[in-house]
DRENVO-206557 format. One record per residue (C-alpha): residue number from 0; chain; x, y, z. Coordinates in steps of 0.1 Angstrom, whole numbers, plus 5000, padded with zeros to 4 digits. Layout:
! DRENVO-206557
REC; NUM; A; X; Y; Z
...
//
This chain:
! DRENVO-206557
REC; 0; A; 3564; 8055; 9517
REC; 1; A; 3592; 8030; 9518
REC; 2; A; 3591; 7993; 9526
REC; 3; A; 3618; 7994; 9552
REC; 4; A; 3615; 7956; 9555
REC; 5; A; 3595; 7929; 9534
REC; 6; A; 3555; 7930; 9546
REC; 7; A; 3539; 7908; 9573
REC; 8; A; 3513; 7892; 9551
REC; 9; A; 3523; 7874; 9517
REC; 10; A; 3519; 7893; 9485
REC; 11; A; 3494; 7872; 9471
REC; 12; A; 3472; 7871; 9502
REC; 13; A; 3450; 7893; 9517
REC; 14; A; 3452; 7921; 9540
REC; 15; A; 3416; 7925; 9550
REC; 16; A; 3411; 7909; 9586
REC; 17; A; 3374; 7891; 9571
REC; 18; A; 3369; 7886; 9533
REC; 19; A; 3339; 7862; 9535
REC; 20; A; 3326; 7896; 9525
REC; 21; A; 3334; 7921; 9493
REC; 22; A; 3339; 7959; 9502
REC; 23; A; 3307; 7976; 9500
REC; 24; A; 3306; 8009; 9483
REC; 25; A; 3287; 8035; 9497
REC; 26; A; 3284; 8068; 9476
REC; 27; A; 3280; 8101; 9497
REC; 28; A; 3276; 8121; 9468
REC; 29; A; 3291; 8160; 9477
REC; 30; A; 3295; 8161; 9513
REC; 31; A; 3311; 8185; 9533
REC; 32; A; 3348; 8172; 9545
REC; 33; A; 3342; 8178; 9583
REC; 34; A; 3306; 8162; 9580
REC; 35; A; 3325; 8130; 9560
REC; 36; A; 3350; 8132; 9585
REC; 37; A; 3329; 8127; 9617
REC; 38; A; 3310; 8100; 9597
REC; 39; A; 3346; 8081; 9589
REC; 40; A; 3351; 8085; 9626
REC; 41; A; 3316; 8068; 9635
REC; 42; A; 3321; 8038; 9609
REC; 43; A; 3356; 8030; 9620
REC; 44; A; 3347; 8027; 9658
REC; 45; A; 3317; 8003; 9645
REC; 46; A; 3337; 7983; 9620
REC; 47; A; 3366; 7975; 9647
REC; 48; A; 3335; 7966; 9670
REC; 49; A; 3327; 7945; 9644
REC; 50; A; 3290; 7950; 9634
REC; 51; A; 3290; 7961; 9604
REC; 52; A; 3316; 7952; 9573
REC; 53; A; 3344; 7968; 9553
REC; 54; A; 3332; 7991; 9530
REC; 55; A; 3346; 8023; 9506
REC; 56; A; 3331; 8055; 9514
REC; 57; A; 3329; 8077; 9476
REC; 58; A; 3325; 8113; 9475
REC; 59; A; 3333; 8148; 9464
REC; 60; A; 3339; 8178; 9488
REC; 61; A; 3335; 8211; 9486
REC; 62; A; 3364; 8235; 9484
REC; 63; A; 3389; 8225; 9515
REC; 64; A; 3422; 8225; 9523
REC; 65; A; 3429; 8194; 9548
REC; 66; A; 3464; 8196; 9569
REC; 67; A; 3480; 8164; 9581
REC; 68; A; 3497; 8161; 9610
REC; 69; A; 3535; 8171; 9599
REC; 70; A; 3520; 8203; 9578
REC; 71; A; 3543; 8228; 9587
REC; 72; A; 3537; 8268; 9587
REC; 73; A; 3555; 8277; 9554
REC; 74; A; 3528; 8249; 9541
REC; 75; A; 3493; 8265; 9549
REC; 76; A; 3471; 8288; 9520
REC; 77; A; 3479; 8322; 9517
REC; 78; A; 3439; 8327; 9508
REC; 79; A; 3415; 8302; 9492
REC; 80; A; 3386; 8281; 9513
REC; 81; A; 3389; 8268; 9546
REC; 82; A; 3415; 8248; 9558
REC; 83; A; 3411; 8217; 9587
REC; 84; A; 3438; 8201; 9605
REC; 85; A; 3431; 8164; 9607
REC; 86; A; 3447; 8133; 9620
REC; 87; A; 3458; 8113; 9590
REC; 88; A; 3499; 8114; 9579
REC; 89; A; 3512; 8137; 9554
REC; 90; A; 3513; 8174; 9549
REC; 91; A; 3488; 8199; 9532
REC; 92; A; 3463; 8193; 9502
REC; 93; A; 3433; 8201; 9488
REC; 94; A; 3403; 8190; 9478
REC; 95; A; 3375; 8203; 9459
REC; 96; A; 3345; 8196; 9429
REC; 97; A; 3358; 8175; 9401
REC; 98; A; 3382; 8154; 9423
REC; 99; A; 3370; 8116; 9436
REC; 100; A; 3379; 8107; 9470
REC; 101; A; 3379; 8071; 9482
REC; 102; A; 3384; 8067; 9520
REC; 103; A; 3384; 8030; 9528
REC; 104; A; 3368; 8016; 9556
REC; 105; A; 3386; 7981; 9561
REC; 106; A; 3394; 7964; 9593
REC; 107; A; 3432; 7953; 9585
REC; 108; A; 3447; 7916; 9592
REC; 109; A; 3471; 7911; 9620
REC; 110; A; 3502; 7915; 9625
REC; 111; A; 3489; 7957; 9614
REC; 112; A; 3510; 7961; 9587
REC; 113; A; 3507; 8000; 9579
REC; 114; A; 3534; 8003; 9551
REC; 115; A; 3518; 7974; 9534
REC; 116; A; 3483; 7991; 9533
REC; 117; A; 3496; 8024; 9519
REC; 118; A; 3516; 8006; 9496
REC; 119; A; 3489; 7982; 9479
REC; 120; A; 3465; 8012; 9480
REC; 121; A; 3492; 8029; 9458
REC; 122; A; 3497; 8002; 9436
REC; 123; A; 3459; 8002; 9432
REC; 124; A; 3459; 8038; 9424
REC; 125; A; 3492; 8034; 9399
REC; 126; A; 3470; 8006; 9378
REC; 127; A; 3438; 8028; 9380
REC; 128; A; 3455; 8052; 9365
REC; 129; A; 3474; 8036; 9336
REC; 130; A; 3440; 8018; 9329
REC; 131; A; 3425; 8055; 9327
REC; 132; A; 3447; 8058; 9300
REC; 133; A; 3481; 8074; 9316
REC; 134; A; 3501; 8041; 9308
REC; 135; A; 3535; 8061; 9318
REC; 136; A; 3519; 8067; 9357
REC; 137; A; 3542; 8055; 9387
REC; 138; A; 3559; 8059; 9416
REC; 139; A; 3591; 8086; 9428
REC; 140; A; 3608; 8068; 9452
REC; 141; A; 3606; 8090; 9489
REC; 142; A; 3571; 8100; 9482
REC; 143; A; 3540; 8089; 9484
REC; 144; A; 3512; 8089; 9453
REC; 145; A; 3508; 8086; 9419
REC; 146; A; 3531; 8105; 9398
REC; 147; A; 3540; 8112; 9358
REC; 148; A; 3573; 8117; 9348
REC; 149; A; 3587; 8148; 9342
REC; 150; A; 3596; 8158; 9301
REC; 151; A; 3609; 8188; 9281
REC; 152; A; 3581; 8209; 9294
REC; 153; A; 3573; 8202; 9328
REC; 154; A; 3586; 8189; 9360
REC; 155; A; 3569; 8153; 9374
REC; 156; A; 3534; 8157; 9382
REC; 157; A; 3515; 8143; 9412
REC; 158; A; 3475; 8131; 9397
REC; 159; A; 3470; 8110; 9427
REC; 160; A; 3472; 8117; 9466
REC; 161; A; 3472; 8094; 9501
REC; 162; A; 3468; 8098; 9532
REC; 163; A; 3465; 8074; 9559
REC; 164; A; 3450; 8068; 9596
REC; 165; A; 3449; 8034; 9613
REC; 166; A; 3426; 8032; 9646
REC; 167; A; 3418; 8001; 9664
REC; 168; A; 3431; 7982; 9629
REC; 169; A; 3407; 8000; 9607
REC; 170; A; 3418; 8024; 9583
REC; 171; A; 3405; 8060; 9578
REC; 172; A; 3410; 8086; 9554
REC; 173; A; 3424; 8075; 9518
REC; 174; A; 3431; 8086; 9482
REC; 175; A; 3422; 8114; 9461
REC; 176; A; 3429; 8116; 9424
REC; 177; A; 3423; 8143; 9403
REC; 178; A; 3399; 8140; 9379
REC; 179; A; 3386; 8177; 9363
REC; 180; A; 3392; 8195; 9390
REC; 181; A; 3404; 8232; 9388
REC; 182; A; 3444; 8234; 9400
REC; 183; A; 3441; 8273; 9409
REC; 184; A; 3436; 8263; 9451
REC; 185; A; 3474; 8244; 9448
REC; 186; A; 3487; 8277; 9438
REC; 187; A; 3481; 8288; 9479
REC; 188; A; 3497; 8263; 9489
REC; 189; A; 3528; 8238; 9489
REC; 190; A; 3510; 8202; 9480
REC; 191; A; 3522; 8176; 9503
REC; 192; A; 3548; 8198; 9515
REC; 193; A; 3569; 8197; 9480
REC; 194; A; 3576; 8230; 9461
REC; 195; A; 3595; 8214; 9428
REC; 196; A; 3572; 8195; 9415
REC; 197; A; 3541; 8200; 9396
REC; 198; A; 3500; 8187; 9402
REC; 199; A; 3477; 8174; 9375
REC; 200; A; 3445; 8165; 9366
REC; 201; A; 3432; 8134; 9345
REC; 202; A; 3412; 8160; 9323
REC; 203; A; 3450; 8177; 9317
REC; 204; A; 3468; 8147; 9309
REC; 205; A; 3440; 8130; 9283
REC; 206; A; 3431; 8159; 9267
REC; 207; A; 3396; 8151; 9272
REC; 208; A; 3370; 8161; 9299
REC; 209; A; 3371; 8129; 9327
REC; 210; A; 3348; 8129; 9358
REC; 211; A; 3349; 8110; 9390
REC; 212; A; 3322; 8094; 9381
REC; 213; A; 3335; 8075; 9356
REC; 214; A; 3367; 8064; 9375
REC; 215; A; 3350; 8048; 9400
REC; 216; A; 3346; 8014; 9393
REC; 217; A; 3380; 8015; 9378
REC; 218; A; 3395; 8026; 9410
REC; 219; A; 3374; 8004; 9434
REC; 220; A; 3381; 7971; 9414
REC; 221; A; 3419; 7982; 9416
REC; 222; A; 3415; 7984; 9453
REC; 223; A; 3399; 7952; 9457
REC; 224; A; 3424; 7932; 9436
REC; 225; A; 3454; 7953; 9454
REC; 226; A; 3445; 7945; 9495
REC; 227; A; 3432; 7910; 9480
REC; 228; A; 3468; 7904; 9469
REC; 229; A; 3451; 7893; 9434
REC; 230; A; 3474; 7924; 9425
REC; 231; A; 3507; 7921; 9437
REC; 232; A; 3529; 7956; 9448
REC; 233; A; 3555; 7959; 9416
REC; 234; A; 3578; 7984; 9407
REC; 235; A; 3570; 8011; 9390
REC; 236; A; 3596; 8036; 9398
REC; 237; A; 3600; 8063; 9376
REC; 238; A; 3623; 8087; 9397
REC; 239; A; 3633; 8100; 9432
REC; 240; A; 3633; 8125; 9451
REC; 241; A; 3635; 8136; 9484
REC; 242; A; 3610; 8131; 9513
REC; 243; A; 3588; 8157; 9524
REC; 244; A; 3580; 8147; 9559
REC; 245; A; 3618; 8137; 9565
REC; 246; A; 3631; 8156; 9596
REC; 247; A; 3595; 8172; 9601
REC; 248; A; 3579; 8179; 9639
REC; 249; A; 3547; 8163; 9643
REC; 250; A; 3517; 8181; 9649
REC; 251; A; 3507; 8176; 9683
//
């Protein structure tokens, strides 16, 4: 996503509406996606009510493909697990065992900036990532995530995914990054709506086994620091391409 204009808070300030308190994290374990879902639902209606605080909701899920709302036909599985339209931006993924999934529960300062957001919880994920030990990770310029650039063997690869809902100025749904997840349920699909490029996995890329488990407090901090503003957005282009939702019909 593009900054069409410079953001409504200050780099260096926050973007959490109340930061007398830190971001609570609150570990689901493996939870089915609709179940998770419903329960995002419930905590956002209660945080822009105000009685309880922001918090990070971790988990895995089970074998799912989850449809945003400009998927488009040519997009959807041709067999794998179950797919689930839902209400955040964005096209198709998937999500499975071996993959951690952040969704932020944050009530958002006003003005609502929405770019911001999704543009510090990149940045987040692009630091995460390099701390991980990927120190080449970035950004292609018209699309969203974390990428690697492409080499003499393969095209750029996507390790880190986001998708975004904001309701009554608290934000749902969030980031997934591939930790040692299988790649074979990508295959029945076309990720995010972009067929030429390639999707990774930490495990892949560091030629050793990484779990979710273990980037958790890595990505969490990074958050914290990022919508903080103790971590500034930066540049960290390392291509462009086009945009996958450009031009697409929203899903009524």
């Amino acid at each position: 996503m593009q900054a069409p204009r410079a953001p409504f808070t200050a780099p260096d300030q926050p973007i959490r509406a109340n930061t007398d308190h830190p971001v609570s994290r609150v570990d689901l374990g493996v939870m089915d996606y609709q179940q998770a879902w419903d329960y995002q639902a419930d905590l956002a209606a209660k945080r822009a009510a105000d009685t309880i605080e922001d918090q990070y909701l971790i988990v895995e899920h089970p074998s799912v493909y989850t449809a945003g709302t400009r998927t488009q036909p040519s997009d959807r599985p041709t067999q794998g697990p179950e797919c689930i339209d839902v209400d955040r931006g964005g096209r198709i993924t998937w999500h499975g065992p071996g993959q951690l999934v952040v969704y932020p529960i944050i009530q958002l300062a006003t003005p609502i900036d929405v770019v911001d957001y999704v543009r510090r919880v990149e940045e987040a994920l692009i630091i995460a990532v390099r701390q991980l030990g990927l120190a080449n990770a970035g950004r292609i310029t018209g699309r969203s995530g974390v990428w690697l650039p492409a080499d003499e063997h393969r095209p750029a690869r996507k390790i880190a995914a986001l998708g975004i809902r904001v309701t009554g100025g608290v934000t749902m749904h969030g980031l997934s990054l591939n930790c040692n997840n299988t790649l074979e349920f990508y295959d029945y699909i076309v990720p995010c709506g972009i067929s030429d490029a390639g999707v990774t996995t930490l495990t892949d890329e560091l030629g050793r086994e990484t779990t979710p488990r273990e980037c958790v407090d890595i990505v969490c901090t990074a958050l914290d620091d990022a919508l903080a503003g103790i971590t500034p957005v930066a540049d960290h282009t390392i291509g462009e391409a086009s945009d996958p939702c450009a031009g697409t019909r929203k899903r009524s």
